[in-house]
SELUMPA-286543 format. One record per residue (C-alpha): residue in three letters; x, y, z. Coordinates in Angstrom, 3 decimals. Example, Ala and Ser with C-alpha at 12.3 -4.5 7.8 and 13.67 -1.06 7.14 Angstrom:
BEGIN
  res        c1        c2        c3
  ALA    12.300    -4.500     7.800
  SER    13.670    -1.060     7.140
// end
This chain:
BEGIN
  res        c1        c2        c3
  UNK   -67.719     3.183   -48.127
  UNK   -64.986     4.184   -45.974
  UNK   -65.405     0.721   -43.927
  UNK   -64.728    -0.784   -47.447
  UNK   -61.822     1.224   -48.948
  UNK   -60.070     0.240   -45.044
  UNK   -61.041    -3.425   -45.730
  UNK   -59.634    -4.116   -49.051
  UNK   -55.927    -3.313   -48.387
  UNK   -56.187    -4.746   -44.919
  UNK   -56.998    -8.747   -46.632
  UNK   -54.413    -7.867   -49.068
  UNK   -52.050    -7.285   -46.607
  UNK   -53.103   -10.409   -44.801
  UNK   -53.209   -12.123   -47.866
  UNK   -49.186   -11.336   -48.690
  UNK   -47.877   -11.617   -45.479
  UNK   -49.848   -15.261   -44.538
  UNK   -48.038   -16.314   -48.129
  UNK   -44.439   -15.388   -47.273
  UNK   -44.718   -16.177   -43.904
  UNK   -46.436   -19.361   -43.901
  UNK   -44.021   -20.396   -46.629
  UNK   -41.389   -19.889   -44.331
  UNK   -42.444   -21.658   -41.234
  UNK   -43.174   -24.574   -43.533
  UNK   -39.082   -24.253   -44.572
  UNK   -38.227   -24.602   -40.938
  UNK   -40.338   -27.048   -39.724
  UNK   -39.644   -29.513   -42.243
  UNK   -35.879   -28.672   -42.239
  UNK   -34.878   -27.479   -38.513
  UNK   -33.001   -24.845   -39.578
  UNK   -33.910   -21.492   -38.072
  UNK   -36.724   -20.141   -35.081
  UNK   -39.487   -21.733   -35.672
  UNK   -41.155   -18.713   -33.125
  UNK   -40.261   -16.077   -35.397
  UNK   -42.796   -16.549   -38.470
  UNK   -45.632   -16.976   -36.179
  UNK   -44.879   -14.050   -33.976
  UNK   -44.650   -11.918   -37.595
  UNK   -47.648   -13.557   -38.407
  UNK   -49.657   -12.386   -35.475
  UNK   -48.321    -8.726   -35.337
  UNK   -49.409    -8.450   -39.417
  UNK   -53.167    -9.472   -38.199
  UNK   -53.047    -7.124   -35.713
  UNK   -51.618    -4.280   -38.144
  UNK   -54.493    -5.324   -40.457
  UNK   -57.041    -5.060   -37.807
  UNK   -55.742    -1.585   -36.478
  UNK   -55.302    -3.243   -33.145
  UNK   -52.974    -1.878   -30.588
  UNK   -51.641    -3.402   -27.666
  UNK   -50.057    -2.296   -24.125
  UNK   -48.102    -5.152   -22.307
  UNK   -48.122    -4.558   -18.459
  UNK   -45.589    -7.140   -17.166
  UNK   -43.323    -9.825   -18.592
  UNK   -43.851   -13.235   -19.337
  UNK   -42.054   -15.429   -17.046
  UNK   -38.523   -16.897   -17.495
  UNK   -39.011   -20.288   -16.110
  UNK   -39.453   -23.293   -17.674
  UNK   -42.078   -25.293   -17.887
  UNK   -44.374   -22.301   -18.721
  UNK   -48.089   -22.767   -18.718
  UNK   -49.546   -19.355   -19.575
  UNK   -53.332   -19.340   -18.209
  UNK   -55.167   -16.415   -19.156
  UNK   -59.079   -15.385   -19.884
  UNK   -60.832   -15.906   -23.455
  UNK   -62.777   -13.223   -25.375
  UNK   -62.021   -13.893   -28.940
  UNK   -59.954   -15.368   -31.443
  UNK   -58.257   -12.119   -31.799
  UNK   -56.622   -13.213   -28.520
  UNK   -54.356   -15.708   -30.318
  UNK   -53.260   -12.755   -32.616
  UNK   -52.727   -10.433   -29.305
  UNK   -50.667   -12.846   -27.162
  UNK   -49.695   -14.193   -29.959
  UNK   -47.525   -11.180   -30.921
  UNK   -45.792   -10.479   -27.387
  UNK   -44.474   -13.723   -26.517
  UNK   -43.138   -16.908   -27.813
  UNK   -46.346   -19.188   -27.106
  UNK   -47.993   -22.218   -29.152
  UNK   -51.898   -22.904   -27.942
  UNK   -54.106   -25.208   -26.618
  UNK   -57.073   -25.324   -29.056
  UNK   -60.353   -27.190   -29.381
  UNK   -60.129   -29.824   -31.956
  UNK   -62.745   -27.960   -33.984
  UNK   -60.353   -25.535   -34.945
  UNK   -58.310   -28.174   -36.501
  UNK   -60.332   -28.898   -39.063
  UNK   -61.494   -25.137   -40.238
  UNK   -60.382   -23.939   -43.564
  UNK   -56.960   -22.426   -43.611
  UNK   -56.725   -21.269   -40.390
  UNK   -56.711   -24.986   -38.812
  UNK   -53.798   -25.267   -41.459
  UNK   -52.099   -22.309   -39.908
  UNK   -52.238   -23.450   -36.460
  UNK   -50.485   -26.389   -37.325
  UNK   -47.956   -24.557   -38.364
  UNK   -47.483   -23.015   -34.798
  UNK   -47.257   -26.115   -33.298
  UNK   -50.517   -25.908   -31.934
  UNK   -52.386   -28.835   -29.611
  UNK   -55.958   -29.698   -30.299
  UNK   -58.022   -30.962   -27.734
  UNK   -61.217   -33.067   -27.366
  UNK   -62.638   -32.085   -24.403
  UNK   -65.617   -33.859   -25.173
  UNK   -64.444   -37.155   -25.560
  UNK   -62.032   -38.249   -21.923
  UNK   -61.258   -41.202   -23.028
  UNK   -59.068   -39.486   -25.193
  UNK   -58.036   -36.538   -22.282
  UNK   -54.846   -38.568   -21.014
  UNK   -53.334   -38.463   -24.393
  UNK   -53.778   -35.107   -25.178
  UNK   -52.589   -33.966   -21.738
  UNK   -49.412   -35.957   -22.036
  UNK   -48.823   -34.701   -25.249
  UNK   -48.929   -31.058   -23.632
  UNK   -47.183   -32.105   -20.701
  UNK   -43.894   -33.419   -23.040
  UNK   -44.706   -29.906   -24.864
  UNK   -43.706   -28.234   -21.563
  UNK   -41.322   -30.745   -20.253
  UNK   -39.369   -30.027   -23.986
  UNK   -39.698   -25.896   -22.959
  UNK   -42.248   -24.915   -25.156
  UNK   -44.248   -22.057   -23.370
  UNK   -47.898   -23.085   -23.878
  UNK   -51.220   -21.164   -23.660
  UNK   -54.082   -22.116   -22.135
  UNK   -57.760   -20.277   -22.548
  UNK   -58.682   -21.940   -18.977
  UNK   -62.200   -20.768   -19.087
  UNK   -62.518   -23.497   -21.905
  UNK   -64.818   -21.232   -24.101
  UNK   -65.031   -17.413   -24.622
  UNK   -66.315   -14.991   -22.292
  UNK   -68.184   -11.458   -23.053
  UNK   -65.254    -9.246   -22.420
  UNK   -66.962    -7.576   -19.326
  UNK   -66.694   -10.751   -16.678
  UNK   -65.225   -14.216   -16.682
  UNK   -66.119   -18.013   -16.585
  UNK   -65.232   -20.259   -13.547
  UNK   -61.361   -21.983   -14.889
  UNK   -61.702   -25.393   -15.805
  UNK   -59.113   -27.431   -13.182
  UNK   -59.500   -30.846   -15.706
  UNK   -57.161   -28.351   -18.141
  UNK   -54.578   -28.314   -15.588
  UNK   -53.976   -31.962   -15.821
  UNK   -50.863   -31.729   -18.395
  UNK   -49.378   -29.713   -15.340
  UNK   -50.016   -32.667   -13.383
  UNK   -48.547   -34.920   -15.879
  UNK   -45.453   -33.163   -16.904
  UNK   -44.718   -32.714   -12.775
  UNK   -44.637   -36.381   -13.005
  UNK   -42.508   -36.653   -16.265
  UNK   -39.632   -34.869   -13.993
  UNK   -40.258   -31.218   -14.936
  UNK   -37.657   -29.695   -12.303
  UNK   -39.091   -27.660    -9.637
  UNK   -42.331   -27.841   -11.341
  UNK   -44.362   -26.178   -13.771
  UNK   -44.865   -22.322   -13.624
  UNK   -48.262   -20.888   -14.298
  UNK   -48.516   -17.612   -15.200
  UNK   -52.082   -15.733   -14.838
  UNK   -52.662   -13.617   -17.997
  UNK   -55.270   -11.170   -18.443
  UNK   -56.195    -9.716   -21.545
  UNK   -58.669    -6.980   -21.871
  UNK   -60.174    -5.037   -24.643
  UNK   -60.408    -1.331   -23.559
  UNK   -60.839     1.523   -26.025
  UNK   -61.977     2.125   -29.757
  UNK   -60.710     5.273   -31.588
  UNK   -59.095     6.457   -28.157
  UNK   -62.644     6.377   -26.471
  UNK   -63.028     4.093   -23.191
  UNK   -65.344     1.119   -24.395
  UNK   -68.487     0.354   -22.340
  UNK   -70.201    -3.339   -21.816
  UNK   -71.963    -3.037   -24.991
  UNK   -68.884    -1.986   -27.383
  UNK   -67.150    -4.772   -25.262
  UNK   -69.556    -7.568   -26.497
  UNK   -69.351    -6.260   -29.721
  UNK   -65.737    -7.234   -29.932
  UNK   -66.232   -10.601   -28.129
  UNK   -66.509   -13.899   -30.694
  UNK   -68.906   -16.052   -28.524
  UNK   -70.402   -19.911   -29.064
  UNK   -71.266   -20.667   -32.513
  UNK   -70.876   -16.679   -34.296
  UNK   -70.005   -17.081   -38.006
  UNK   -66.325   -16.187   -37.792
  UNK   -66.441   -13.690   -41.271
  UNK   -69.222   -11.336   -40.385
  UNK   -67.230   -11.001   -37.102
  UNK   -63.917   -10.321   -38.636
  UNK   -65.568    -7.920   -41.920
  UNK   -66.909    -6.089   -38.899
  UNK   -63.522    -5.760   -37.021
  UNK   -61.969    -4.706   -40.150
  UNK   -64.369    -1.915   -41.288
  UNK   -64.079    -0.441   -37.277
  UNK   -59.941    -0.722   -36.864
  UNK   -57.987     1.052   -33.962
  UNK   -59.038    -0.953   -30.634
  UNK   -56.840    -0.836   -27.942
  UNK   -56.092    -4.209   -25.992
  UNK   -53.917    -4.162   -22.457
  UNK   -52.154    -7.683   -21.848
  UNK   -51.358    -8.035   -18.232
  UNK   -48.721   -10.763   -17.024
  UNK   -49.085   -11.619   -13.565
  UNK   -46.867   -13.222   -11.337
  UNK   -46.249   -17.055   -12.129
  UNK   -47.595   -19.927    -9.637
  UNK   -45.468   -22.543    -8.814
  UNK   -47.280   -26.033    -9.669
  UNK   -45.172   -29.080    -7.865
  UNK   -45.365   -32.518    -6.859
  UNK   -47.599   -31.561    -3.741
  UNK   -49.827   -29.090    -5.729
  UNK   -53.730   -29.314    -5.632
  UNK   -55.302   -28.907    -9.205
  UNK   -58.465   -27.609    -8.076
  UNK   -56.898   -24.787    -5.752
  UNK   -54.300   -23.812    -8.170
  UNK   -57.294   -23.233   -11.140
  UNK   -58.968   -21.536    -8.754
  UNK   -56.194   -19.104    -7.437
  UNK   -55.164   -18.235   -11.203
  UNK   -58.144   -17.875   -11.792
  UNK   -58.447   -14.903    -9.266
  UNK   -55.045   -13.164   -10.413
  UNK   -56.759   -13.081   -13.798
  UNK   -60.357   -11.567   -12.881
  UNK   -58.508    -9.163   -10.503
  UNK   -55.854    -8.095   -13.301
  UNK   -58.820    -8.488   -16.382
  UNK   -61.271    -6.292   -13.867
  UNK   -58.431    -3.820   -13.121
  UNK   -57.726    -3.276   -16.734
  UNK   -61.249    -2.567   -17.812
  UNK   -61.808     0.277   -15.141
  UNK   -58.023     1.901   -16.231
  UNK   -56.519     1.212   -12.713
  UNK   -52.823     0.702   -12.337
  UNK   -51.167    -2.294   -11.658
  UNK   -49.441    -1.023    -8.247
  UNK   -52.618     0.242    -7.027
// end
């Protein structure tokens, strides 16, 4: 009873706030006049309010431009998480573009679907990421290319990397920064969360995505720590492979660090 009397208010709230907001974005899309970064950023924080989710930032996200943010993937509550602390549109499976509503809404922030199933299509969707970058959008990329359990991480895919590659060769400067991005999902009511409560908050493979979020709703007040690592600097001379794979260790390091409470310094 008390899951549902927390529930109702929360898709009301939702409900209001995706209106106005989504009403706006549409405004200044179509016209050019204002930030197109601030609906979506209002957006996010008013799922997060909804969900009771809470979240500690540990770091900054880096100045430079081109900005690839790189970090882990545990859910689609991620979007809503990074979502609210930084200025970001997202890399997205082209499922997603097609879902009621919320395909709708990620248009709306700009977002790039890819088919990662079909290459022959791969070069146009990294080139349309790389001009993304090259124009100073700050792009995220969920490198493990599907969603992990919360408690460990999947090997970075170095084919995702490519529209690094590709806006490098467009003439972006210096190169492309990639910043390694951990986010990790660590308490529930105040109370440290184990592998199991962990798992229970991840949205893995195929999982019907209303059960998940009814359940997220009814529990409220989860604590998530973002962690901003130090940017890598992709160039001309840059190795794909050994760049996914050395973000990809500044992320299980940082993601590992923030599920056992350790500081950052240590």
């Amino acid at each position: 009873m008390g899951g549902m009397i927390r529930t109702v208010p929360a898709l009301a709230f939702v409900a209001a706030s995706t209106t106005i907001l989504a009403a706006v974005q549409v405004v200044v899309l179509k016209t050019g006049f204002g930030n197109a970064a601030v609906a979506p950023r209002l957006w996010h924080k008013s799922i997060l309010k909804a969900l009771g989710f809470r979240v500690q930032v540990i770091g900054e996200p880096a100045p430079q431009r081109p900005l690839l943010i790189a970090a882990n993937h545990v859910s689609w509550t991620d979007i809503a998480v990074l979502g609210s602390v930084v200025d970001v549109s997202f890399i997205a499976k082209s499922q997603m573009e097609g879902w009621p509503l919320l395909g709708w809404l990620s248009k709306l922030q700009r977002t790039v679907f890819v088919e990662r199933e079909r290459r022959h299509r791969a070069g146009d969707q990294a080139n349309e990421i790389a001009r993304r970058l090259s124009n100073g959008d700050a792009m995220v990329l969920f490198a493990e290319g599907t969603t992990g359990d919360g408690n460990m991480m999947l090997p970075f895919k170095s084919t995702l990397f490519g529209a690094a590659t590709m806006a490098v060769g467009q003439g972006a400067g210096d190169g492309v920064a990639i910043q390694p991005v951990a986010i990790a999902y660590t308490r529930r009511h105040g109370i440290p969360l184990g592998r199991a409560g962990r798992m229970a908050l991840s949205w893995i493979g195929d999982q019907d995505l209303a059960p998940h979020v009814a359940a997220l709703l009814r529990s409220g007040a989860v604590d998530v720590e973002v962690r901003f690592g130090e940017p890598v600097t992709f160039s001309a001379g840059s190795n794909r492979k050994e760049t996914a794979r050395l973000v990809e260790a500044r992320v299980r390091t940082m993601m590992q660090a923030a599920l056992h409470g350790l500081d950052p310094t240590d």
